[in-house]
PDB file of N, CA, C and O in Angstrom:
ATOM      1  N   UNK A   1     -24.387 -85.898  38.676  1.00  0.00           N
ATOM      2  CA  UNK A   1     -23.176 -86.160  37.941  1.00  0.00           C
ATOM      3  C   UNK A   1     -22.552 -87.461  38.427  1.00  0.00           C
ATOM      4  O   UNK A   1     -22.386 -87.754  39.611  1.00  0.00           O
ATOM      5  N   UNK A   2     -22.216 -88.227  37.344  1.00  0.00           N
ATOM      6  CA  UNK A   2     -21.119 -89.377  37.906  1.00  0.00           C
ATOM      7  C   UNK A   2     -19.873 -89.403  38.504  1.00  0.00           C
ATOM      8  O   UNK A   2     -19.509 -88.382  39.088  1.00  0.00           O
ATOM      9  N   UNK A   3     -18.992 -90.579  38.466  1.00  0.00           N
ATOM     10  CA  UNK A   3     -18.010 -90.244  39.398  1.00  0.00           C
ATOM     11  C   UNK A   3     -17.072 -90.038  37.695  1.00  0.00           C
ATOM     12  O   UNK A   3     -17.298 -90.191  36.494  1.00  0.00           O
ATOM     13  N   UNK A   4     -15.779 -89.537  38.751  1.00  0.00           N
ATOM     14  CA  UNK A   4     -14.986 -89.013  37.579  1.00  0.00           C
ATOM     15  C   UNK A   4     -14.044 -90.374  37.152  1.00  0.00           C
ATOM     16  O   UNK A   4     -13.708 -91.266  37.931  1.00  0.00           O
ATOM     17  N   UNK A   5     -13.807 -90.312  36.115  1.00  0.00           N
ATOM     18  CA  UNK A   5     -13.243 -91.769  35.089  1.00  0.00           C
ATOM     19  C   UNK A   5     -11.510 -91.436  35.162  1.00  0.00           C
ATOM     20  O   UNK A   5     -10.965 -90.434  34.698  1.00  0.00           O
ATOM     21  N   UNK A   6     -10.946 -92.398  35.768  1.00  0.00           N
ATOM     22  CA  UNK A   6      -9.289 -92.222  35.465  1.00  0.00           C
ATOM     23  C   UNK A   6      -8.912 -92.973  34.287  1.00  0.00           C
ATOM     24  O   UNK A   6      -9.441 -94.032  33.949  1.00  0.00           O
ATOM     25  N   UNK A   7      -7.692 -92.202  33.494  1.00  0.00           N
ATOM     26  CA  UNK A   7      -6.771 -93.610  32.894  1.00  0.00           C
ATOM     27  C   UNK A   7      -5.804 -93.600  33.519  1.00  0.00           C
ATOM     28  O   UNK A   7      -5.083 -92.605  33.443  1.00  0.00           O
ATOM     29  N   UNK A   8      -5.594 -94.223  33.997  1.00  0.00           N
ATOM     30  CA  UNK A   8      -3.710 -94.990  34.820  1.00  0.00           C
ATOM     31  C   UNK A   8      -3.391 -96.214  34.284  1.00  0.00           C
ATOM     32  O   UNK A   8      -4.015 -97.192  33.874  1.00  0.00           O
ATOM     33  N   UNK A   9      -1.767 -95.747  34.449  1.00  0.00           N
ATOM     34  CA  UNK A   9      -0.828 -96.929  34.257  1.00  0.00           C
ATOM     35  C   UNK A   9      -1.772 -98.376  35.461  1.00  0.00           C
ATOM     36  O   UNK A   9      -2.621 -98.299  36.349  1.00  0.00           O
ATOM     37  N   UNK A  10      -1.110 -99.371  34.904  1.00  0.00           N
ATOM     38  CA  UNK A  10      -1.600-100.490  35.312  1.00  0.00           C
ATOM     39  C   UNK A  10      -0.521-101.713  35.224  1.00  0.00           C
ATOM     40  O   UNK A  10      -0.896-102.817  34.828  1.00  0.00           O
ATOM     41  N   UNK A  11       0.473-101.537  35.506  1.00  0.00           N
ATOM     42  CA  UNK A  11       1.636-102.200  34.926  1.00  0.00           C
ATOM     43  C   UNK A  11       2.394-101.727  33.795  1.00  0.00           C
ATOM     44  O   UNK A  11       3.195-100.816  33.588  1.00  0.00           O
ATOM     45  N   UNK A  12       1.805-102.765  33.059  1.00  0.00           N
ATOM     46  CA  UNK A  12       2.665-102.350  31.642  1.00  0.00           C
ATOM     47  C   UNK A  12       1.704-101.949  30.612  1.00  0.00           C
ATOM     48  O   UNK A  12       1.888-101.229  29.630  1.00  0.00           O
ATOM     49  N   UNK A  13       0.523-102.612  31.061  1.00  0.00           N
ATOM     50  CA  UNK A  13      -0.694-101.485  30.290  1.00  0.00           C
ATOM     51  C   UNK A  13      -1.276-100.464  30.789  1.00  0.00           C
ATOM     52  O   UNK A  13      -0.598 -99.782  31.558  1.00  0.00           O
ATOM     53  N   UNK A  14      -2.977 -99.961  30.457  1.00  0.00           N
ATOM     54  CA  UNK A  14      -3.551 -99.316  31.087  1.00  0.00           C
ATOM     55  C   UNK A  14      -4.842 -99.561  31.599  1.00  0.00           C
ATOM     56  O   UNK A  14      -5.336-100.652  31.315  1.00  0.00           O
ATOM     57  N   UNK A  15      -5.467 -98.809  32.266  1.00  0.00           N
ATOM     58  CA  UNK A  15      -6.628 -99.062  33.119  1.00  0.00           C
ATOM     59  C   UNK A  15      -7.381 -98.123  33.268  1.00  0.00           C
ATOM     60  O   UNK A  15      -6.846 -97.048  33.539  1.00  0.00           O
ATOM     61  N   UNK A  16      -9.026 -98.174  33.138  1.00  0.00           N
ATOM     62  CA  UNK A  16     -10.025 -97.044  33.798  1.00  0.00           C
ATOM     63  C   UNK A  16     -10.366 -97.614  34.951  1.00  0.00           C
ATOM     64  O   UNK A  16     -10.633 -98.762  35.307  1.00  0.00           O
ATOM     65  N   UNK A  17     -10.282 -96.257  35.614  1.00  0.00           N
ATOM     66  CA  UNK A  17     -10.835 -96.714  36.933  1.00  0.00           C
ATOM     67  C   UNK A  17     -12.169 -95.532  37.588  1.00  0.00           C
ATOM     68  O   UNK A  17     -12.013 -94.329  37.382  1.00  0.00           O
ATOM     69  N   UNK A  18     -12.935 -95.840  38.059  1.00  0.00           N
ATOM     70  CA  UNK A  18     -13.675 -95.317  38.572  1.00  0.00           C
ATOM     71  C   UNK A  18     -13.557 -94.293  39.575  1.00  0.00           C
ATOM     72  O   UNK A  18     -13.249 -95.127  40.427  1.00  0.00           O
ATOM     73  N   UNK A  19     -13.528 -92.957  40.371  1.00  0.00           N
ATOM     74  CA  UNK A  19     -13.362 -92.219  41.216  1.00  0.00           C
ATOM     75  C   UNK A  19     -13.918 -92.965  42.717  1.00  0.00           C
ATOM     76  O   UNK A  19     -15.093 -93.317  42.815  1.00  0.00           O
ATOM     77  N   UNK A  20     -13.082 -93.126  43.678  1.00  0.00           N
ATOM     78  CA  UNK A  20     -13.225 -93.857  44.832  1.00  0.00           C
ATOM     79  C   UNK A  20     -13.333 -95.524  44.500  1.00  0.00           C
ATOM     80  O   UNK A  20     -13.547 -96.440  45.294  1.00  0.00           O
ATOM     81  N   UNK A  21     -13.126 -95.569  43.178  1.00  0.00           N
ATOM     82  CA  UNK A  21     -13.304 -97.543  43.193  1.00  0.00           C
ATOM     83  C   UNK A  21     -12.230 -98.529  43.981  1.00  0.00           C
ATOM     84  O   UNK A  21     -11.255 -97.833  44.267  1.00  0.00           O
ATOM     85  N   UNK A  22     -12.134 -99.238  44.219  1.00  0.00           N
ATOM     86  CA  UNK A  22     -11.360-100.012  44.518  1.00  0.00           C
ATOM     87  C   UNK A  22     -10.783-100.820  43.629  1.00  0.00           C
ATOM     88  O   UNK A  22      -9.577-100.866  43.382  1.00  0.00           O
ATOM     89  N   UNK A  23     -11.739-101.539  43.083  1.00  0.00           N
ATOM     90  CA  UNK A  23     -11.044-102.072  41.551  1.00  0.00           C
ATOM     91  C   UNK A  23     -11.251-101.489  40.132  1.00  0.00           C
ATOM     92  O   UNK A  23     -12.385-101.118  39.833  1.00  0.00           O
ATOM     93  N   UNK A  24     -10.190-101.374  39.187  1.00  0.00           N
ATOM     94  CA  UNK A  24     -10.313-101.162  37.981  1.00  0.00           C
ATOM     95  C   UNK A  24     -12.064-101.572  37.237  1.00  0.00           C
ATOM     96  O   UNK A  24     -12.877-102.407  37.636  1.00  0.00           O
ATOM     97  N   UNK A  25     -12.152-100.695  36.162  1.00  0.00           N
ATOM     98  CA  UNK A  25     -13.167-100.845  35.206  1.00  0.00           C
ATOM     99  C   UNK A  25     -12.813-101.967  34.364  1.00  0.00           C
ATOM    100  O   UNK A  25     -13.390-103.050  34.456  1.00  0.00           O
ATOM    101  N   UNK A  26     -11.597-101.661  33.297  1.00  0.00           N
ATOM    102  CA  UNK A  26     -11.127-102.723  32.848  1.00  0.00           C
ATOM    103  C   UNK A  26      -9.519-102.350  32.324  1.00  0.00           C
ATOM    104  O   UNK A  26      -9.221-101.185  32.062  1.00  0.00           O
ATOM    105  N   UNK A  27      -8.700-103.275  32.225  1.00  0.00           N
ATOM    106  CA  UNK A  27      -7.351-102.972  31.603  1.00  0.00           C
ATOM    107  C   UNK A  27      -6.789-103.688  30.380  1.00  0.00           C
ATOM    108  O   UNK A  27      -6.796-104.893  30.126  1.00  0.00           O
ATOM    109  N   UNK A  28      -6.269-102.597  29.640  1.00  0.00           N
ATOM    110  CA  UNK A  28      -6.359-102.877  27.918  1.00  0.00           C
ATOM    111  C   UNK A  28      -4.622-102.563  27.875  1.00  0.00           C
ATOM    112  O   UNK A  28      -3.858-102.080  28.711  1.00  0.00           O
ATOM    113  N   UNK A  29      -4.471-102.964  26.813  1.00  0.00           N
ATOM    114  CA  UNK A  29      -3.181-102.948  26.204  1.00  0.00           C
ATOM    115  C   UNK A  29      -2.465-101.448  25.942  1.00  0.00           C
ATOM    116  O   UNK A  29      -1.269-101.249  26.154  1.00  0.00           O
ATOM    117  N   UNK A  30      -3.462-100.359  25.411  1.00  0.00           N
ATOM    118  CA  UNK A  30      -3.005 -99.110  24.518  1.00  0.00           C
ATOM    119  C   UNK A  30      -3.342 -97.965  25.511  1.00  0.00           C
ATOM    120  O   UNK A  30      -4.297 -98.315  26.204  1.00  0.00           O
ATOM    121  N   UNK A  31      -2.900 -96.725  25.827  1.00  0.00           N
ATOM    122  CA  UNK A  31      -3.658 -95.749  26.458  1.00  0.00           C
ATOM    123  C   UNK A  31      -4.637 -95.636  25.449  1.00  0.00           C
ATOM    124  O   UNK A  31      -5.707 -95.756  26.044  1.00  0.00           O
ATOM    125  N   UNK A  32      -4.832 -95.487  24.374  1.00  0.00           N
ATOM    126  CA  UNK A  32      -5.420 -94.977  23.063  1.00  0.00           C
ATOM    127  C   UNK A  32      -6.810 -95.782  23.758  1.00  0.00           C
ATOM    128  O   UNK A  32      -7.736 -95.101  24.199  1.00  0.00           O
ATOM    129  N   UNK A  33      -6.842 -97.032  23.797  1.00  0.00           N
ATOM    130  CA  UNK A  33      -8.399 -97.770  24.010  1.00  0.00           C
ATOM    131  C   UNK A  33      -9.007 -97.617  25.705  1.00  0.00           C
ATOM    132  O   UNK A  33     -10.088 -97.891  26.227  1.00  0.00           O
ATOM    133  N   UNK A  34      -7.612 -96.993  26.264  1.00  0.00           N
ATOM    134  CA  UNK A  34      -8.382 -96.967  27.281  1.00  0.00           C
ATOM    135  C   UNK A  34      -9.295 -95.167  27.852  1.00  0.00           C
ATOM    136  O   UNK A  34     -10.265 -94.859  28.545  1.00  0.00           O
ATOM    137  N   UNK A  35      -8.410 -94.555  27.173  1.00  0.00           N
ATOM    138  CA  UNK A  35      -9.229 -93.120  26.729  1.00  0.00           C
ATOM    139  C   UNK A  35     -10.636 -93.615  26.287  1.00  0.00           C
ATOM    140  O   UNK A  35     -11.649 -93.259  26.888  1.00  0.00           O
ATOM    141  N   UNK A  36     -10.658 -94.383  25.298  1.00  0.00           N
ATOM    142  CA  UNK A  36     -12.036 -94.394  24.601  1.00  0.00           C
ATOM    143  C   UNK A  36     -12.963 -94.880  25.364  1.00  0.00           C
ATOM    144  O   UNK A  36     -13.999 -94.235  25.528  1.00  0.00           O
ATOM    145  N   UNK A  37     -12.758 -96.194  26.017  1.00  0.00           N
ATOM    146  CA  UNK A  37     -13.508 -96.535  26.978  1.00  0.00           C
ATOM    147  C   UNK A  37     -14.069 -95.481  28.057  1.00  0.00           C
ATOM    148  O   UNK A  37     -15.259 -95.282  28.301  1.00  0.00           O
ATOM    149  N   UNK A  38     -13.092 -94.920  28.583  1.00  0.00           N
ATOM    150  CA  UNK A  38     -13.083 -94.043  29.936  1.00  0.00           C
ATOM    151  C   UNK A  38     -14.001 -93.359  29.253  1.00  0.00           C
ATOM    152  O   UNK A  38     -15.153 -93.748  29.446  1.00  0.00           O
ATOM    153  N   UNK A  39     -13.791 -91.968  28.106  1.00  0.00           N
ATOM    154  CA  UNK A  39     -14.778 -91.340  27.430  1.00  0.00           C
ATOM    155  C   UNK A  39     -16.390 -91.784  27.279  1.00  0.00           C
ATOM    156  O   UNK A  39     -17.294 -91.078  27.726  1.00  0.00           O
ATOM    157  N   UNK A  40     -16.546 -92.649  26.806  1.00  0.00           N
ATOM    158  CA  UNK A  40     -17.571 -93.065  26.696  1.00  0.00           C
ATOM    159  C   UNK A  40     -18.308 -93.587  27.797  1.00  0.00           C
ATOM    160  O   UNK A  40     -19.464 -93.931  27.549  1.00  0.00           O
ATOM    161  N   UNK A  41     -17.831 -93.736  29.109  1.00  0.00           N
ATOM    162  CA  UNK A  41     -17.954 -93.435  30.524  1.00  0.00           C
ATOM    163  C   UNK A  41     -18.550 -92.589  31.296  1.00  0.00           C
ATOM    164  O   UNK A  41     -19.362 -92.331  32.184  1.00  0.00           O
ATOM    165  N   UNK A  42     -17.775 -92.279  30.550  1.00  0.00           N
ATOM    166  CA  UNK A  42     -17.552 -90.020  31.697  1.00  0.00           C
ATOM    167  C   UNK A  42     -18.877 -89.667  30.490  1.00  0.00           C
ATOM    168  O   UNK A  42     -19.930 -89.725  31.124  1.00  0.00           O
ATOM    169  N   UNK A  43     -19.068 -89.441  29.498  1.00  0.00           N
ATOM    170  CA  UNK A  43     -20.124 -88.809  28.323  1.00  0.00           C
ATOM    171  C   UNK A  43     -21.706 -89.451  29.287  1.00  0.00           C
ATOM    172  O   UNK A  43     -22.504 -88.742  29.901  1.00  0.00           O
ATOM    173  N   UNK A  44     -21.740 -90.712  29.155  1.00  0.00           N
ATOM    174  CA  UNK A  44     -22.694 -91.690  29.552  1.00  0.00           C
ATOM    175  C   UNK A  44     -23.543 -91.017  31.271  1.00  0.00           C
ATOM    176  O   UNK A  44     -24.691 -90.678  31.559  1.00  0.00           O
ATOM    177  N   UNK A  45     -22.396 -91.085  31.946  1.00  0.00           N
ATOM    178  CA  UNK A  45     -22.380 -90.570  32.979  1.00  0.00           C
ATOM    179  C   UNK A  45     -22.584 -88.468  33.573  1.00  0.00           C
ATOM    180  O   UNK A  45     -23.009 -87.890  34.573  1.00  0.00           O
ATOM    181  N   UNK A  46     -21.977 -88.043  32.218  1.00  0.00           N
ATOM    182  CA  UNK A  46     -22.285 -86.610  32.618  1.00  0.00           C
ATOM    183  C   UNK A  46     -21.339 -86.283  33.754  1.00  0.00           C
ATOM    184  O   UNK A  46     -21.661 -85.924  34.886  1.00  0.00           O
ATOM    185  N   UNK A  47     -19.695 -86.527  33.101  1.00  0.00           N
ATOM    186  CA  UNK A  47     -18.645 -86.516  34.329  1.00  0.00           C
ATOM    187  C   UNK A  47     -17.512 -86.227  34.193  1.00  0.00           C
ATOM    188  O   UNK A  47     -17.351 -86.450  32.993  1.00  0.00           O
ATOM    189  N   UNK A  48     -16.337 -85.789  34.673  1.00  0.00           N
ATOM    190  CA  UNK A  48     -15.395 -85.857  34.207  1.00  0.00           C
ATOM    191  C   UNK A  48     -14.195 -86.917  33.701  1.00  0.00           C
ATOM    192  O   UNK A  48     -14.067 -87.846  34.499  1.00  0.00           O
ATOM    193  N   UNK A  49     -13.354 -86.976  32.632  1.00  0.00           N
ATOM    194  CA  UNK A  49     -12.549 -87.626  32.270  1.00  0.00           C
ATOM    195  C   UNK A  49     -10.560 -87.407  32.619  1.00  0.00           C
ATOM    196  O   UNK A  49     -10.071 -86.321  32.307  1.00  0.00           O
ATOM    197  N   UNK A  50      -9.992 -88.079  33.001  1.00  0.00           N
ATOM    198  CA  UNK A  50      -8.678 -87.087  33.535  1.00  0.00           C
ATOM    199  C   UNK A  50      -7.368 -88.675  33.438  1.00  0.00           C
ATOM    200  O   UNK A  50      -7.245 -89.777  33.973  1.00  0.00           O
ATOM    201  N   UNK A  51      -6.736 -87.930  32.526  1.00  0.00           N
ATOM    202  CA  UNK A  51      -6.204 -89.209  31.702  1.00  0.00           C
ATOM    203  C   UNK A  51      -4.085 -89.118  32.508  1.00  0.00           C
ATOM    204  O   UNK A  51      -3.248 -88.216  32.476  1.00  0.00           O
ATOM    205  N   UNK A  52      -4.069 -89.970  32.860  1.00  0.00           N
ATOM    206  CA  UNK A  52      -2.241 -90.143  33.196  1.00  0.00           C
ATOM    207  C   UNK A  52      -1.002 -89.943  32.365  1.00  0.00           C
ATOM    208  O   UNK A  52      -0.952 -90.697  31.394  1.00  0.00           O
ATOM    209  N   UNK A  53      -0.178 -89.269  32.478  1.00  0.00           N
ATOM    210  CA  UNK A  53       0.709 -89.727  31.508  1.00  0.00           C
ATOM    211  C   UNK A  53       1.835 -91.092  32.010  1.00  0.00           C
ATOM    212  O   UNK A  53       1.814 -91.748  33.051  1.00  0.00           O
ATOM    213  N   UNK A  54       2.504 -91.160  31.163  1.00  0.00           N
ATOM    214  CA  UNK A  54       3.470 -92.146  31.646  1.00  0.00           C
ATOM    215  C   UNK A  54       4.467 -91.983  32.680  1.00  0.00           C
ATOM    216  O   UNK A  54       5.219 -92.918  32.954  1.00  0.00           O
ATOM    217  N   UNK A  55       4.531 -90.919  33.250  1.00  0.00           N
ATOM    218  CA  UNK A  55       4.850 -90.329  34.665  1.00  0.00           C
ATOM    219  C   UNK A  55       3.977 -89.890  36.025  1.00  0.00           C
ATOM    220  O   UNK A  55       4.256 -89.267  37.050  1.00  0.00           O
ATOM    221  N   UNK A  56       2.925 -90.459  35.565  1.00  0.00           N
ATOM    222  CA  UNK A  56       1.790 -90.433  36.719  1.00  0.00           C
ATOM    223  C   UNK A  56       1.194 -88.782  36.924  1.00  0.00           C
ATOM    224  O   UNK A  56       0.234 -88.358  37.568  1.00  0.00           O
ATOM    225  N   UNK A  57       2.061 -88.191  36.206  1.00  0.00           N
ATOM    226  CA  UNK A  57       0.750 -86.646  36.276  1.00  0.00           C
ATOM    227  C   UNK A  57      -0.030 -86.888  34.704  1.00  0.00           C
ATOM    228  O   UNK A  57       0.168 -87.557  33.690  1.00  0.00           O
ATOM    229  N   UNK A  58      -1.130 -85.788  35.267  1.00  0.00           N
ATOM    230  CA  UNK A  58      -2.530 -86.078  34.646  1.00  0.00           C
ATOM    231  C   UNK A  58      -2.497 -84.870  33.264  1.00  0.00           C
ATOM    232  O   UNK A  58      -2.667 -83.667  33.463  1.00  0.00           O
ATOM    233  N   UNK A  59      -2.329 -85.275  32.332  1.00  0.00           N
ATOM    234  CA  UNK A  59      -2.064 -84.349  31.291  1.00  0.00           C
ATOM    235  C   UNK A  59      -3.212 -83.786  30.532  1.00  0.00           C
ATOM    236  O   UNK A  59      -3.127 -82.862  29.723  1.00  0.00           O
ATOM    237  N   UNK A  60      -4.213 -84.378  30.840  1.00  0.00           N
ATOM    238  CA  UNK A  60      -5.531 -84.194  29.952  1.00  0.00           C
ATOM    239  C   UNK A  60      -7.378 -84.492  31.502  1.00  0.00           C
ATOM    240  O   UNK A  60      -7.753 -85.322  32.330  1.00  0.00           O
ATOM    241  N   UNK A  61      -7.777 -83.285  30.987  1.00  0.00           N
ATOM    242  CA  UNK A  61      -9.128 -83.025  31.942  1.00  0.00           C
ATOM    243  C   UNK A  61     -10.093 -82.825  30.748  1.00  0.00           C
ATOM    244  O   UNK A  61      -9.907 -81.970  29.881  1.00  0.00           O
ATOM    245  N   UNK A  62     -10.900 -83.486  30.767  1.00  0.00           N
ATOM    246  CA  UNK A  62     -11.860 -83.276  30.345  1.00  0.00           C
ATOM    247  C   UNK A  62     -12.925 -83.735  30.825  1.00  0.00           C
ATOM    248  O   UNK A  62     -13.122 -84.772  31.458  1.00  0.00           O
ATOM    249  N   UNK A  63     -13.982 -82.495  30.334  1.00  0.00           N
ATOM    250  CA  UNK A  63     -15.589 -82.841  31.322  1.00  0.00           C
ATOM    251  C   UNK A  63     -16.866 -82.852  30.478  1.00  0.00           C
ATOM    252  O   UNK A  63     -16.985 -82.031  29.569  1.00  0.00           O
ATOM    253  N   UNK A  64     -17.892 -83.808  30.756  1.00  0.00           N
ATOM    254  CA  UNK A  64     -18.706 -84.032  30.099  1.00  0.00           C
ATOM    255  C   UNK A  64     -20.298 -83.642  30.846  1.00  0.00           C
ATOM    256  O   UNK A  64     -21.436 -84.105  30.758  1.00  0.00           O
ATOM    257  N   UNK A  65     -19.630 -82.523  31.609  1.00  0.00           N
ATOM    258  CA  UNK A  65     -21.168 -82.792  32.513  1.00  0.00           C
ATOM    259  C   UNK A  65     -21.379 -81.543  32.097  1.00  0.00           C
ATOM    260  O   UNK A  65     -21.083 -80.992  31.037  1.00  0.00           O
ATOM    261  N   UNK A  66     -22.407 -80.822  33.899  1.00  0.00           N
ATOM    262  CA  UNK A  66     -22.856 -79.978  33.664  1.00  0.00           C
ATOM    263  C   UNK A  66     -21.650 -78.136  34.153  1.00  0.00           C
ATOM    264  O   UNK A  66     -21.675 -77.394  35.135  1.00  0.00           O
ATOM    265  N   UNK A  67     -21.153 -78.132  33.395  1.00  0.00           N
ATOM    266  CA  UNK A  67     -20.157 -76.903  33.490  1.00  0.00           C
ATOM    267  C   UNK A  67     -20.461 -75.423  33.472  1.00  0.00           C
ATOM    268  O   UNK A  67     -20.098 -74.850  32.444  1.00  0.00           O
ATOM    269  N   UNK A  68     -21.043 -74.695  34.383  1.00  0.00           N
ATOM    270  CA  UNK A  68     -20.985 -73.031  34.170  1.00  0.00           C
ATOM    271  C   UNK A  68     -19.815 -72.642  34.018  1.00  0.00           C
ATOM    272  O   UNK A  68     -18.745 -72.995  34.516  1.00  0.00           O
ATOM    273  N   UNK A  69     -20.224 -71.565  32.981  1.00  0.00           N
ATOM    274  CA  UNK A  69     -19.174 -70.541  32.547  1.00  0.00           C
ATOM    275  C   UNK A  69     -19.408 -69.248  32.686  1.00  0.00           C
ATOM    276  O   UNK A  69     -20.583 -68.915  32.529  1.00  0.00           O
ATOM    277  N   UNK A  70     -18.800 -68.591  32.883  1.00  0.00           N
ATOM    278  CA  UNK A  70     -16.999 -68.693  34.235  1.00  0.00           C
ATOM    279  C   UNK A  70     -17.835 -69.880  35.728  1.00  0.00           C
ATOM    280  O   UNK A  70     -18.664 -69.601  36.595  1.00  0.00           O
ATOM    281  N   UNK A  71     -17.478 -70.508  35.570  1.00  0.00           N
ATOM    282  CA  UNK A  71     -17.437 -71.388  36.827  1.00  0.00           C
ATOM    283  C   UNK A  71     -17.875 -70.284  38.165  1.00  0.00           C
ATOM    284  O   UNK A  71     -17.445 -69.134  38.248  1.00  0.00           O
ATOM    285  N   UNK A  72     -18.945 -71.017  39.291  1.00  0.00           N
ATOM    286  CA  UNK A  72     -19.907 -70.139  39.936  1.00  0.00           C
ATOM    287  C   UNK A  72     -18.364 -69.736  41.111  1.00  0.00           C
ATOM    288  O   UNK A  72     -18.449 -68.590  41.552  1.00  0.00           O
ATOM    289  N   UNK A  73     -17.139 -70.484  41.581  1.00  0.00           N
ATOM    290  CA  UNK A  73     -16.390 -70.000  42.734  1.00  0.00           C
ATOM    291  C   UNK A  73     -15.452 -69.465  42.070  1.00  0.00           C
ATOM    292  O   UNK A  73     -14.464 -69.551  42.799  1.00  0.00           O
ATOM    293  N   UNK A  74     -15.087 -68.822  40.850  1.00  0.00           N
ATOM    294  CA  UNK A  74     -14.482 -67.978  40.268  1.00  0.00           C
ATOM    295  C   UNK A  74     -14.678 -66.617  40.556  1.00  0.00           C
ATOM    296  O   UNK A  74     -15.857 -66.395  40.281  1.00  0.00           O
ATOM    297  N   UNK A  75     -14.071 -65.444  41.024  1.00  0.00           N
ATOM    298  CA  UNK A  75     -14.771 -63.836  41.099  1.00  0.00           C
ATOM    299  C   UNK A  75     -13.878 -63.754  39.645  1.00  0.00           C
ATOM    300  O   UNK A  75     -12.694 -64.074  39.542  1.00  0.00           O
ATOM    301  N   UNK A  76     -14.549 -63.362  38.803  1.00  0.00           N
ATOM    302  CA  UNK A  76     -14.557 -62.375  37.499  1.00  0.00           C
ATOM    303  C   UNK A  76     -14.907 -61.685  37.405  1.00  0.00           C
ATOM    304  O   UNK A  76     -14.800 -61.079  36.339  1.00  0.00           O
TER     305      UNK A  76
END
């Protein structure tokens, strides 16, 4: 599995960033383009996606990898 794809604020725009990167992927004007980017990331990669809101918590998880269901450290 890849690393997991952020969108964060970046100033006054936004930014994907890579899980442990140091520098940004790239930074775009819209959250809207930078979701898409990130997505097509995280899909590519087989990873998760986990997007910021404009208050710095993370409002949206999404995963593109490999996911068991019920998840194996769950007791159900």
């Amino acid at each position: 599995m890849g690393k997991t794809q952020y969108v964060v604020r970046h100033g006054s725009n936004w930014a994907v960033r890579g899980e442990k990167n140091n520098r940004v992927t790239c930074i775009v004007d819209t959250q809207q383009k930078a979701i898409a980017i990130a997505r097509r990331i995280a899909i590519n990669q087989k990873s998760e996606l986990r997007v910021q809101d404009r208050n710095g918590r993370f409002r949206v998880c999404n995963s593109y990898g490999n996911d068991p269901c019920p998840p194996k450290d769950l007791n159900w």
